[in-house]
PDB file of N, H, CA, C and O in Angstrom:
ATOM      1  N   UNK A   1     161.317  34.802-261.840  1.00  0.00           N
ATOM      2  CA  UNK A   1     161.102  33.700-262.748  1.00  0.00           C
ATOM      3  C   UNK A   1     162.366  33.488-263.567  1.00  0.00           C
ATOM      4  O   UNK A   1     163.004  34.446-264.002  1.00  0.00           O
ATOM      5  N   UNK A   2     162.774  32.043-263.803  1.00  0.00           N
ATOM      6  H   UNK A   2     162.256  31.264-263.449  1.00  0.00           H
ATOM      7  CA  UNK A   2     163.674  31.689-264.834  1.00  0.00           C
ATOM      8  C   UNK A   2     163.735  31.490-266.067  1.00  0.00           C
ATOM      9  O   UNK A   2     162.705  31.040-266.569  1.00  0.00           O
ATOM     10  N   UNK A   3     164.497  31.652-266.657  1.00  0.00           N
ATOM     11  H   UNK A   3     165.333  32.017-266.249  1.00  0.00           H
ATOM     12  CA  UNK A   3     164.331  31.369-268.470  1.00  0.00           C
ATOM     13  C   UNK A   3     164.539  29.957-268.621  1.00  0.00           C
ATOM     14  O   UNK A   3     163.935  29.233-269.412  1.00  0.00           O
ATOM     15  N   UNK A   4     165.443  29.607-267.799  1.00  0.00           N
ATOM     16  H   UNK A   4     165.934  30.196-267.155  1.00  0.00           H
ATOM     17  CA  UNK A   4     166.125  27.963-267.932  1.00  0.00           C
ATOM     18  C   UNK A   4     166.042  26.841-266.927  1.00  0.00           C
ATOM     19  O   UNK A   4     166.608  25.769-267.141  1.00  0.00           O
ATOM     20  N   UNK A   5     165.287  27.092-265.745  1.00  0.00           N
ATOM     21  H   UNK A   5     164.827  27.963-265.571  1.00  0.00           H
ATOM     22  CA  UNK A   5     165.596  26.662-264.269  1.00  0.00           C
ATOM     23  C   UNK A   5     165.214  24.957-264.441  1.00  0.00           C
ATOM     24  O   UNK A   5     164.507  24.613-263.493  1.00  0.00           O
ATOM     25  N   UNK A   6     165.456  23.984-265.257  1.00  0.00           N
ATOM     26  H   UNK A   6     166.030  24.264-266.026  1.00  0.00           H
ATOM     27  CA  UNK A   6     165.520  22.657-265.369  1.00  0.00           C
ATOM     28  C   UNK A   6     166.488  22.424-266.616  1.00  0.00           C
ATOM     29  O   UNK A   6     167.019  21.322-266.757  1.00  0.00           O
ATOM     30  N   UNK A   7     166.691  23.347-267.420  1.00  0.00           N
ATOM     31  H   UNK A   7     166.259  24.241-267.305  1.00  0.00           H
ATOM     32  CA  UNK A   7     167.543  22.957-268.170  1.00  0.00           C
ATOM     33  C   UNK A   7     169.500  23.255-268.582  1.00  0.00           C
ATOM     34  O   UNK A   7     170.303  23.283-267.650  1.00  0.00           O
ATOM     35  N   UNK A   8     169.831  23.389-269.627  1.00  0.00           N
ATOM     36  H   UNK A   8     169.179  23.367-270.385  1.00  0.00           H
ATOM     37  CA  UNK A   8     170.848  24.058-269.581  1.00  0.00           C
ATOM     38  C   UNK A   8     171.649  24.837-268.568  1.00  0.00           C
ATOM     39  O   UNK A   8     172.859  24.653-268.438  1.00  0.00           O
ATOM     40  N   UNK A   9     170.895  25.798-267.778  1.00  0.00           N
ATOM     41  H   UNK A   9     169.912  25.947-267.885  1.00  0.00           H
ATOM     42  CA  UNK A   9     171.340  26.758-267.113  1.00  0.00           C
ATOM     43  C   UNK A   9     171.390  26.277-265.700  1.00  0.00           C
ATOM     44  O   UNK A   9     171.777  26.923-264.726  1.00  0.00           O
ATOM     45  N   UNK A  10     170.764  24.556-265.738  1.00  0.00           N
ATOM     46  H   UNK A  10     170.450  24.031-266.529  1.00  0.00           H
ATOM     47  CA  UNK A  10     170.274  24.633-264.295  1.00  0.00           C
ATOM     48  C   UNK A  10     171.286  24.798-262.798  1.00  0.00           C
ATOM     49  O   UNK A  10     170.810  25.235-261.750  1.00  0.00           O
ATOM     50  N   UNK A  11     172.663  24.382-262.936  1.00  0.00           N
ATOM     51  H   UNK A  11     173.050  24.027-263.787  1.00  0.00           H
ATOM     52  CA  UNK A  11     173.532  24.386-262.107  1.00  0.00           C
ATOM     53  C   UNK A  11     173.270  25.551-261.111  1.00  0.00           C
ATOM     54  O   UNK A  11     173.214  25.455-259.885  1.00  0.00           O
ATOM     55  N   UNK A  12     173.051  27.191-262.223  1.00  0.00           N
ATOM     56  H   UNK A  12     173.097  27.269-263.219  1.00  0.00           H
ATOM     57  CA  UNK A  12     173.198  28.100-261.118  1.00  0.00           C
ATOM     58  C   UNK A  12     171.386  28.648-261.476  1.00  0.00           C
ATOM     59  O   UNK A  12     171.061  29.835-261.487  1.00  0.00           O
ATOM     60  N   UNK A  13     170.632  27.753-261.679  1.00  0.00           N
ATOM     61  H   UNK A  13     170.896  26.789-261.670  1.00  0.00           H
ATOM     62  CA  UNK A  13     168.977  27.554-261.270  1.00  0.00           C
ATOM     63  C   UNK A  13     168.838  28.724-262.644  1.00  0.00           C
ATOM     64  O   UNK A  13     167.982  29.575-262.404  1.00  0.00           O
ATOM     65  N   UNK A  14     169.321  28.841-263.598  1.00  0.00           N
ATOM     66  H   UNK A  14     170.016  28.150-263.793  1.00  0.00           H
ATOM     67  CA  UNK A  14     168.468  29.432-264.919  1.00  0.00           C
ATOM     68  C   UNK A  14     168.684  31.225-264.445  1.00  0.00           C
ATOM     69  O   UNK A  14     168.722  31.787-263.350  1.00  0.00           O
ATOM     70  N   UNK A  15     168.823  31.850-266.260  1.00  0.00           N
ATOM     71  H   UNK A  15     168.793  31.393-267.149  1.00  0.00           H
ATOM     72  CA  UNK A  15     168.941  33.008-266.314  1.00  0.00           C
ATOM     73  C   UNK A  15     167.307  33.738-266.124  1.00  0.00           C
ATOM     74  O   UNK A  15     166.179  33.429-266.508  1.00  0.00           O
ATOM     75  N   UNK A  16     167.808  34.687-265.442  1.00  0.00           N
ATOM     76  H   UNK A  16     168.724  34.938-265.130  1.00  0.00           H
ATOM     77  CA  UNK A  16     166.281  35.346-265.203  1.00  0.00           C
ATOM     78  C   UNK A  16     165.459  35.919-266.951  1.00  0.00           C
ATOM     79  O   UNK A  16     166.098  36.370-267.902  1.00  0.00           O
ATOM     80  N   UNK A  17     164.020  35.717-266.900  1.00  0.00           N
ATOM     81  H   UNK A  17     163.500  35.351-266.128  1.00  0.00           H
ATOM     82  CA  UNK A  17     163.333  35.767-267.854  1.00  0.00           C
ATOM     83  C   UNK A  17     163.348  37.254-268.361  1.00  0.00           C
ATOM     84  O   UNK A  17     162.897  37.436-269.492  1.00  0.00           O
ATOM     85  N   UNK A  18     163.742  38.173-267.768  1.00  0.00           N
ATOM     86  H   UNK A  18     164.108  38.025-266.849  1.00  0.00           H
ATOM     87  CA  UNK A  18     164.117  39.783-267.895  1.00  0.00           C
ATOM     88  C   UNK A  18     165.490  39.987-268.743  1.00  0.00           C
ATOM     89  O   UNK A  18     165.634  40.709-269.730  1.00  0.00           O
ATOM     90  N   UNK A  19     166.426  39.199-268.131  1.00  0.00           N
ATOM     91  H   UNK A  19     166.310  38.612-267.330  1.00  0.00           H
ATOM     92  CA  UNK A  19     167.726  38.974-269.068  1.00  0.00           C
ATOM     93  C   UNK A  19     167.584  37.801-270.478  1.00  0.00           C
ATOM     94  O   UNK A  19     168.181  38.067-271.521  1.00  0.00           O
ATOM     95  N   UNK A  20     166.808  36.622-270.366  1.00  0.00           N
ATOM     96  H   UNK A  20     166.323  36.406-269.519  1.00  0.00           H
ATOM     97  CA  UNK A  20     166.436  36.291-271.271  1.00  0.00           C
ATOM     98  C   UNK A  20     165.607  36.970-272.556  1.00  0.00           C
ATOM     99  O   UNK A  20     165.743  36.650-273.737  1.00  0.00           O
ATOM    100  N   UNK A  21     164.537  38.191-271.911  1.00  0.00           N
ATOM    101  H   UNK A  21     164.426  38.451-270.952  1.00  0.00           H
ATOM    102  CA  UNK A  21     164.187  38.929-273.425  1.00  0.00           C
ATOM    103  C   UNK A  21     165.235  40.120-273.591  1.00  0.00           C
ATOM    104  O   UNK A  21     165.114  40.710-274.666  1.00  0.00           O
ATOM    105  N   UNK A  22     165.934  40.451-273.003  1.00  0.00           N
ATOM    106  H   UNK A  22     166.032  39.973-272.130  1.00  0.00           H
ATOM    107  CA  UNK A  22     166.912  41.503-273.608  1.00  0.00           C
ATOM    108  C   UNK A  22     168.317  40.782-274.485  1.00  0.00           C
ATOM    109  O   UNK A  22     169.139  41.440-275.123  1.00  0.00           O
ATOM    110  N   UNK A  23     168.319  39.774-274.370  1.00  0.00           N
ATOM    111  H   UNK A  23     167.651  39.240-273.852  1.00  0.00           H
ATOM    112  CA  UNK A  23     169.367  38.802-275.223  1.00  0.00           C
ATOM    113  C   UNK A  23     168.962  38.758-276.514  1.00  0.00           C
ATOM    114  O   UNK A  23     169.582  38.958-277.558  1.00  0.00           O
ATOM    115  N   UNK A  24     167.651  38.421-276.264  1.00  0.00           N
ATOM    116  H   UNK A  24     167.147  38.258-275.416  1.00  0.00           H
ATOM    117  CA  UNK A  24     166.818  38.201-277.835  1.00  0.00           C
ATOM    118  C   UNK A  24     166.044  39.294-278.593  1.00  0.00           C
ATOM    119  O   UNK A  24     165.483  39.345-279.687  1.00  0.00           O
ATOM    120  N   UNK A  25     166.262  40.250-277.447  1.00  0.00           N
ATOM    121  H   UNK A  25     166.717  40.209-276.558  1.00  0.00           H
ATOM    122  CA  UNK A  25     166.283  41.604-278.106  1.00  0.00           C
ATOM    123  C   UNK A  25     167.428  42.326-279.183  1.00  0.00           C
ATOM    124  O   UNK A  25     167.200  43.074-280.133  1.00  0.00           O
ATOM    125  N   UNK A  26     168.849  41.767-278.622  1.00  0.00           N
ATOM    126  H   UNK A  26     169.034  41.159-277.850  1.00  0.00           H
ATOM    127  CA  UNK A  26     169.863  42.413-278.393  1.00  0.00           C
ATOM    128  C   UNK A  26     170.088  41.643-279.618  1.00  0.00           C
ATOM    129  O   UNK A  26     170.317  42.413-280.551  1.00  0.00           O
ATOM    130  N   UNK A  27     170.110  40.337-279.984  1.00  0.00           N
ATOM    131  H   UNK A  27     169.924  39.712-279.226  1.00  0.00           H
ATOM    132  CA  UNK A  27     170.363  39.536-281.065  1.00  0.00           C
ATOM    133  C   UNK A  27     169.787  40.125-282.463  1.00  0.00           C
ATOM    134  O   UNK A  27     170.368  40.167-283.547  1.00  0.00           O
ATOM    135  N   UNK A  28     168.336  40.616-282.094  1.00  0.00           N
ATOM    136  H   UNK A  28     167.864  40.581-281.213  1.00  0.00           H
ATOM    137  CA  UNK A  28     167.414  41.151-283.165  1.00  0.00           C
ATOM    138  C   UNK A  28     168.092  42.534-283.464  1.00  0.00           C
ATOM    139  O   UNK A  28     168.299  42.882-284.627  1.00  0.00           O
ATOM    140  N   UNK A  29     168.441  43.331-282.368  1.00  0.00           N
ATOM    141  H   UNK A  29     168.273  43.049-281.424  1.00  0.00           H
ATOM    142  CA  UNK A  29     169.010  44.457-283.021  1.00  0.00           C
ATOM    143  C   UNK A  29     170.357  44.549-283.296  1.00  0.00           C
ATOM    144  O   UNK A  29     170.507  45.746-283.545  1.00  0.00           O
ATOM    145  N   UNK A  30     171.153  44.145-283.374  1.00  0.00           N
ATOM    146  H   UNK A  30     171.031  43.174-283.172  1.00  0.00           H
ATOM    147  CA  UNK A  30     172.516  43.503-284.257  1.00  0.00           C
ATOM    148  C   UNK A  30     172.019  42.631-285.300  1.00  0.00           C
ATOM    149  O   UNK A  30     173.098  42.722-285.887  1.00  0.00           O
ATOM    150  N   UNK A  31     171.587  42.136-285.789  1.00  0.00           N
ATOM    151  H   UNK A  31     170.711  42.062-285.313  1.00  0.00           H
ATOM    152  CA  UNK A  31     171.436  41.046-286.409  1.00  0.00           C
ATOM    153  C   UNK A  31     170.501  42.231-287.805  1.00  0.00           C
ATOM    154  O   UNK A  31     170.254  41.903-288.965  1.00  0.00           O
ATOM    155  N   UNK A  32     170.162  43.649-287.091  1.00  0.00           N
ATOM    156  H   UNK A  32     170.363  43.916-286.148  1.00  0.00           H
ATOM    157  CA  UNK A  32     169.237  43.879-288.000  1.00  0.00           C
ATOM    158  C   UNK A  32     169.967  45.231-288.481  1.00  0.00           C
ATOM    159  O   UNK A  32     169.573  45.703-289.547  1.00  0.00           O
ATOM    160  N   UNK A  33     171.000  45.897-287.785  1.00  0.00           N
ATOM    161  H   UNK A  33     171.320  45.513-286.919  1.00  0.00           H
ATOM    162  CA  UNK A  33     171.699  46.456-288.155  1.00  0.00           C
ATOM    163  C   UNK A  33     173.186  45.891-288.643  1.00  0.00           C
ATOM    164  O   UNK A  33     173.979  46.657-289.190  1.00  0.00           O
ATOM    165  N   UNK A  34     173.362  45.112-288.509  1.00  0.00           N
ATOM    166  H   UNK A  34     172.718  44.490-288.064  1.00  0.00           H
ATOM    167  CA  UNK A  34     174.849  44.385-289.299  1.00  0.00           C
ATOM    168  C   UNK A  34     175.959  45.082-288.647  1.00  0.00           C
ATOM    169  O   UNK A  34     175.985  46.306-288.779  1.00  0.00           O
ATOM    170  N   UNK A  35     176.717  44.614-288.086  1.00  0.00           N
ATOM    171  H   UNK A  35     176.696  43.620-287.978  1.00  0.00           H
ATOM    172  CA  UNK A  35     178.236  45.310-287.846  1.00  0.00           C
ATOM    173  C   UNK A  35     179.149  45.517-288.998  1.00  0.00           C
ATOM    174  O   UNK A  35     180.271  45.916-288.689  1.00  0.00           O
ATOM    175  N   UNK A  36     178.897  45.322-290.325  1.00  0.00           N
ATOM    176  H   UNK A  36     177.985  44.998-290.576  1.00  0.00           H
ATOM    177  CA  UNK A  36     179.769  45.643-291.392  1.00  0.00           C
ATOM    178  C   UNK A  36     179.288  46.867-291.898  1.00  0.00           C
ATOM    179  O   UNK A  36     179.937  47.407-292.794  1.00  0.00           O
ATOM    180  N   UNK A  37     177.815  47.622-291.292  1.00  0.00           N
ATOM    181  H   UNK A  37     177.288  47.183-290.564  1.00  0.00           H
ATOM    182  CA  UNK A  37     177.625  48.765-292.096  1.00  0.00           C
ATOM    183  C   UNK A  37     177.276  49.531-290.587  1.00  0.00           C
ATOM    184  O   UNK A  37     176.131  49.944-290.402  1.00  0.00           O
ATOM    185  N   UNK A  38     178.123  49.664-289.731  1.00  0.00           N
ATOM    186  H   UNK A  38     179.053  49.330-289.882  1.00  0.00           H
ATOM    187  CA  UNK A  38     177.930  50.260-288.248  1.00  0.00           C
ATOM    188  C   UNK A  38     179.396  50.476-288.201  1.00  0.00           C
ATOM    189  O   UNK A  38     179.866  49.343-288.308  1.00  0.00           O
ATOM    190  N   UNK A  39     180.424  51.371-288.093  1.00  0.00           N
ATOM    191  H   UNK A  39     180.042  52.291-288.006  1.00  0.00           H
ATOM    192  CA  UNK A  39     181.624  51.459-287.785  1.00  0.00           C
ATOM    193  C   UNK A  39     182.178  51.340-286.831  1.00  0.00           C
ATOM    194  O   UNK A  39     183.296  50.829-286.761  1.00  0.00           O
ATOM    195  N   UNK A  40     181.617  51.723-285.996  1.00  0.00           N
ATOM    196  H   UNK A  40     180.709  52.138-286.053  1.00  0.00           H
ATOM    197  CA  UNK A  40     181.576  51.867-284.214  1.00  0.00           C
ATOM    198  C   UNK A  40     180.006  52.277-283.152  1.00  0.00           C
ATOM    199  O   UNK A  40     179.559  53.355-282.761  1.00  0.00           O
ATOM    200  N   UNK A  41     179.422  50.519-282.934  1.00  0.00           N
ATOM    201  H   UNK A  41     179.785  49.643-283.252  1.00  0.00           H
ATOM    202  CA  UNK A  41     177.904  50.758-283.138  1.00  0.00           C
ATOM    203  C   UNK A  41     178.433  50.788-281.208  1.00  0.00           C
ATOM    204  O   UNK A  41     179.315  50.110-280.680  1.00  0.00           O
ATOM    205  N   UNK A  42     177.775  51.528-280.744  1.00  0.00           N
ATOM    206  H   UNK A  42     177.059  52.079-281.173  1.00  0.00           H
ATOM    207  CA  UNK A  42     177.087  51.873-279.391  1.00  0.00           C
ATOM    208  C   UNK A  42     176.930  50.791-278.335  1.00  0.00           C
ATOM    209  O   UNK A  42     175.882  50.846-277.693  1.00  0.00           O
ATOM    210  N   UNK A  43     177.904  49.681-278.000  1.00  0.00           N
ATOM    211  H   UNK A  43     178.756  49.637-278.522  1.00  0.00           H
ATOM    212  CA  UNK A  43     177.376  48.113-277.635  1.00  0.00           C
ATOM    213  C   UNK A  43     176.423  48.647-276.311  1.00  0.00           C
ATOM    214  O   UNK A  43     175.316  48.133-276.145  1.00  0.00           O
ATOM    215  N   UNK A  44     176.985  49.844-275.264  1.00  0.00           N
ATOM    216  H   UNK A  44     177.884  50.261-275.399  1.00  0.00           H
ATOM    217  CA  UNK A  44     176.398  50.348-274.043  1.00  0.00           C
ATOM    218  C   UNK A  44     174.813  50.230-274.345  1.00  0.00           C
ATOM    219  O   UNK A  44     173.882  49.515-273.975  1.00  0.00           O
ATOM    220  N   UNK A  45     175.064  51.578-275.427  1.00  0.00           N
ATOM    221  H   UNK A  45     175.820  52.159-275.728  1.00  0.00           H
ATOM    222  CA  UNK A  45     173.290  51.660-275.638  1.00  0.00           C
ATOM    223  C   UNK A  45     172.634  50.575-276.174  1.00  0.00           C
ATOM    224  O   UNK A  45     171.593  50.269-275.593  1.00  0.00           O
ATOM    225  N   UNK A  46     172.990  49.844-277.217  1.00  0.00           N
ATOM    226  H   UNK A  46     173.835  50.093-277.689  1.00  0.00           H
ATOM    227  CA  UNK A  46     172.288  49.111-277.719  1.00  0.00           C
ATOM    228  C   UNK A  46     171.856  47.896-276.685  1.00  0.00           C
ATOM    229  O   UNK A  46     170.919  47.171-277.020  1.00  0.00           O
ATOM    230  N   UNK A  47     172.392  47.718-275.693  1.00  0.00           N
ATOM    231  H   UNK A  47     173.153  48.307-275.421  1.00  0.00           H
ATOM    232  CA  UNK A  47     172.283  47.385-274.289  1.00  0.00           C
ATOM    233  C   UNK A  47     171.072  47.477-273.448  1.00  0.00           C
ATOM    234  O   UNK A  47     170.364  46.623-272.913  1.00  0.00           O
ATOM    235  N   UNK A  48     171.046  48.795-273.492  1.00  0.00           N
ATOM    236  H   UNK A  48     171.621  49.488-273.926  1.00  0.00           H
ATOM    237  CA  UNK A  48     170.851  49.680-272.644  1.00  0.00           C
ATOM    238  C   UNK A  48     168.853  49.430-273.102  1.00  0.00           C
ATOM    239  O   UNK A  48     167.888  49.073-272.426  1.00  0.00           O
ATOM    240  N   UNK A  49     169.027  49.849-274.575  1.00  0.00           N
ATOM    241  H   UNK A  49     169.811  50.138-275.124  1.00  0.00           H
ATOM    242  CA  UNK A  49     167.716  50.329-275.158  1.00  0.00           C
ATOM    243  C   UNK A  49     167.170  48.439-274.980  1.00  0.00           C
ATOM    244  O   UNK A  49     166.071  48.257-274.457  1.00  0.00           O
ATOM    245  N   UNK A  50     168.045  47.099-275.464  1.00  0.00           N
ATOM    246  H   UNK A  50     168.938  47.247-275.889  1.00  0.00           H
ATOM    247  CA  UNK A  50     167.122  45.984-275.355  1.00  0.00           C
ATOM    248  C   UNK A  50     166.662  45.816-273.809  1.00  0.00           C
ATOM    249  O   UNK A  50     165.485  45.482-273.669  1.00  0.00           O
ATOM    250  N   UNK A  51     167.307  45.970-272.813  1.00  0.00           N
ATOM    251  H   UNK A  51     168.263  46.241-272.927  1.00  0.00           H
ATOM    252  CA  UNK A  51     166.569  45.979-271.335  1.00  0.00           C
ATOM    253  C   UNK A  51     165.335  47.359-271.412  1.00  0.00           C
ATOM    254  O   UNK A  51     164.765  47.594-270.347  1.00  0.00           O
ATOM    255  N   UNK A  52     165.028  48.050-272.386  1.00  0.00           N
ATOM    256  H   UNK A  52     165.491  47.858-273.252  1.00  0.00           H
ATOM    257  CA  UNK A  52     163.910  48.833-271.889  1.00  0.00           C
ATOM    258  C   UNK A  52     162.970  47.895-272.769  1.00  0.00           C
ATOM    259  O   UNK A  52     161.975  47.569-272.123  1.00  0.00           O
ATOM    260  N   UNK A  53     163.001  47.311-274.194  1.00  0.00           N
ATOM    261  H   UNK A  53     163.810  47.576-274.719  1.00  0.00           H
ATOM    262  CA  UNK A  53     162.156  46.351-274.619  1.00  0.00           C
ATOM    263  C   UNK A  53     161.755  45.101-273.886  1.00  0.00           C
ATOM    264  O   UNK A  53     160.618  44.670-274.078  1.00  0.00           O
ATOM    265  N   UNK A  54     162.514  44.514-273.123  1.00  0.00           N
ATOM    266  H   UNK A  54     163.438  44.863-272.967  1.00  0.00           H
ATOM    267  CA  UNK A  54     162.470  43.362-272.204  1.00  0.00           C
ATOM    268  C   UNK A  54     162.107  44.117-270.829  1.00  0.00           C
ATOM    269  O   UNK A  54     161.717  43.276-270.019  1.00  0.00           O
ATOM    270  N   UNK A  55     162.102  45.130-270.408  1.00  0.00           N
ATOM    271  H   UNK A  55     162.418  45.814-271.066  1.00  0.00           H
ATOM    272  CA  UNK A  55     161.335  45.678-269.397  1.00  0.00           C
ATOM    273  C   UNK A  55     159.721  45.928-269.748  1.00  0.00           C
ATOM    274  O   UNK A  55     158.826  45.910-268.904  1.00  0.00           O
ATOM    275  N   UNK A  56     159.539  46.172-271.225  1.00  0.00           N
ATOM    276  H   UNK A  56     160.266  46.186-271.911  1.00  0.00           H
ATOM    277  CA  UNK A  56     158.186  46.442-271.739  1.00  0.00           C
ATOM    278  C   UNK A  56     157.433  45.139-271.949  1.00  0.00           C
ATOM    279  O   UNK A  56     156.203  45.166-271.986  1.00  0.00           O
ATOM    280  N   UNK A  57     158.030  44.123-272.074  1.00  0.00           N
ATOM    281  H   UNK A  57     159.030  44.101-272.044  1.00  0.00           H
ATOM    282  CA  UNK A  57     158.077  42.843-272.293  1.00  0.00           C
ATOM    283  C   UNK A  57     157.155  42.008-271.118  1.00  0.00           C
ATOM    284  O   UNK A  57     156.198  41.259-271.314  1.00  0.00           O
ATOM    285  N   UNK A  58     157.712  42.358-269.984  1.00  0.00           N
ATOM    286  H   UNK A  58     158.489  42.966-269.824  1.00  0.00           H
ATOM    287  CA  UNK A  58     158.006  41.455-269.060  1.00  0.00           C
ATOM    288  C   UNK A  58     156.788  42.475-268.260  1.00  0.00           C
ATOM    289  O   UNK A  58     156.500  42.062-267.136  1.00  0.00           O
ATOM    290  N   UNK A  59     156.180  43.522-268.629  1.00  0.00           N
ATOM    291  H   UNK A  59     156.414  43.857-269.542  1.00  0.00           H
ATOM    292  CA  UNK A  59     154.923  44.298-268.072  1.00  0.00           C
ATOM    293  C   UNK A  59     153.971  44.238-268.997  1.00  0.00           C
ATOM    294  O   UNK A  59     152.886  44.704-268.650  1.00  0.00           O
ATOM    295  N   UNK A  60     154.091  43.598-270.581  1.00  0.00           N
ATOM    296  H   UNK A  60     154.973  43.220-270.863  1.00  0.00           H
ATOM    297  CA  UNK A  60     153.371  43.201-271.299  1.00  0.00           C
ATOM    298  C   UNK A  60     152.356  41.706-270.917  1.00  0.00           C
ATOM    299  O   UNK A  60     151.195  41.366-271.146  1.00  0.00           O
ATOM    300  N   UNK A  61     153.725  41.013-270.114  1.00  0.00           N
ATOM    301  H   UNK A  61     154.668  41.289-269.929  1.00  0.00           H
ATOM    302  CA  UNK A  61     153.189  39.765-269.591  1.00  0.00           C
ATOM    303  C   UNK A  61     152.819  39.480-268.361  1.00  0.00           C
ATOM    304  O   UNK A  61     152.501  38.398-267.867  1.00  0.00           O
ATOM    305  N   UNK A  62     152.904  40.833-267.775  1.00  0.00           N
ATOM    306  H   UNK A  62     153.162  41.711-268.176  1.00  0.00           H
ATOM    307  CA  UNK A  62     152.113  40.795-265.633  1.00  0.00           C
ATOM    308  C   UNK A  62     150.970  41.586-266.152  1.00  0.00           C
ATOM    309  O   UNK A  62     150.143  41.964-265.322  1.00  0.00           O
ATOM    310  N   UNK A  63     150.760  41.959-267.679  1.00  0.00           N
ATOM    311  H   UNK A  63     151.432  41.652-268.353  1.00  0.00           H
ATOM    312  CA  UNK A  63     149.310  42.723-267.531  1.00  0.00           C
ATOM    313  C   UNK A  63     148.517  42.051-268.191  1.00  0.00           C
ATOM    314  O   UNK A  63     147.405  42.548-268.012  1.00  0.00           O
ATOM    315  N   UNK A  64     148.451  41.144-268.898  1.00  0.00           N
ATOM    316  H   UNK A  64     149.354  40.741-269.043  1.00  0.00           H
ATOM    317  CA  UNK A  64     147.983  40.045-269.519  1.00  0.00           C
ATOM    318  C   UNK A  64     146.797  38.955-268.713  1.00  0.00           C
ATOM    319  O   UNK A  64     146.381  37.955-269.298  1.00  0.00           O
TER     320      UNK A  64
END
């Protein structure tokens, strides 16, 4: 499934809906830790950990 597949993204048919909740994962957790009080924040993990929320996500919504 696509996040975008008629809009914006459509040229190369929309970002997958798995990469779409780890973006907006990834936004929420920067956005909630601040890079002015993180010296050298983890970009890998913090990565790493929003694809396991958008993996929980995306089995939240095939069990539904």
């Amino acid at each position: 499934m696509k996040a975008f597949p008629n809009g914006e993204f459509s040229k190369n048919q929309g970002m997958n809906l798995r990469d779409y909740f780890a973006a907006k994962v990834m936004q929420g957790i920067i956005s909630a830790i601040g890079h002015k009080f993180v010296e050298k924040p983890d970009y890998l993990e913090i990565s790493k950990e929003s694809y396991k929320f958008a993996d929980a996500m995306m089995k939240a919504r095939n069990d539904s």
